[in-house]
C-alpha angles and dihedrals in degrees: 000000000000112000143232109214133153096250091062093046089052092051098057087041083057087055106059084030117271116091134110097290088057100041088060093053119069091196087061093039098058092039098053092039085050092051098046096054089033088240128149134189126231136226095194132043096223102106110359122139100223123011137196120198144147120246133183122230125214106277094047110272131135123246136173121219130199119196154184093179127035091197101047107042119167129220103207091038113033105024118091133180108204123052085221091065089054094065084066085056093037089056086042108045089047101050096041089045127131092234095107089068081084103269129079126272107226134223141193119200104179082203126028098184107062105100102245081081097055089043089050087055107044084042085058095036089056094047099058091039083059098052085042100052090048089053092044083050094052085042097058093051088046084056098044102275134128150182105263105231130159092272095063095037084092 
């Protein structure tokens, strides 16, 4: 009996990409997650399709603002006034993208580093991990092998 173990499953995730050795590497992480969905993520602001920035209002406070559209931003939809708020729009904004028409959904981060960006990632990353390990899964017993369980021990 051929058998279905962990290790094996790991090993076809960390094929395509997901499996354990990616999922301990940000880098990895954010770069598989960016070519699945054709995203890519912006340095500058000029013609990106969704962008996430920090601006500053008029008596000195920090906000974070996530937008569609730079000339129409709206207070009560696309301000926010803590960063954590922003890693919920950043999984969203990339999975429901239009990347997948053929050409890249862009993205500007005025600031890659703050960690919303890294817990959007890893949200995403296990996610797909997830929908992958159940295909690889479907993939081994079309192929003969099975979960080894006290019925088939003998």
């Amino acid at each position: 009996m051929k058998e279905i173990t962990d290790e094996l499953i790991n090993e076809r995730l960390e094929e395509i990409g997901f499996g354990n050795k990616q999922a301990d590497n940000e880098d990895a992480r954010r770069e598989n997650v960016l070519n699945h969905y054709n995203v890519e993520i912006l340095e500058n602001n000029t013609n990106a399709d969704f962008h996430i920035y920090e601006e500053s209002t008029a008596d000195g406070y920090e906000v974070y603002v996530a937008t569609h559209d730079m000339n129409k931003i709206s207070i009560c939809e696309d301000v926010y006034y803590y960063d954590s708020d922003l890693a919920d729009v950043l999984v969203e904004n990339i999975k429901w993208s239009n990347g997948d028409e053929g050409y890249p959904h862009t993205i500007y981060i005025s600031d890659i580093e703050l960690n919303f960006v890294d817990e959007a990632f890893s949200t995403l990353f296990g996610y797909l991990a997830g929908k992958f390990e159940d295909e690889v899964i479907i993939e081994l017993e079309s192929e003969g092998y099975e979960y080894k369980t006290e019925d088939n021990e003998n």
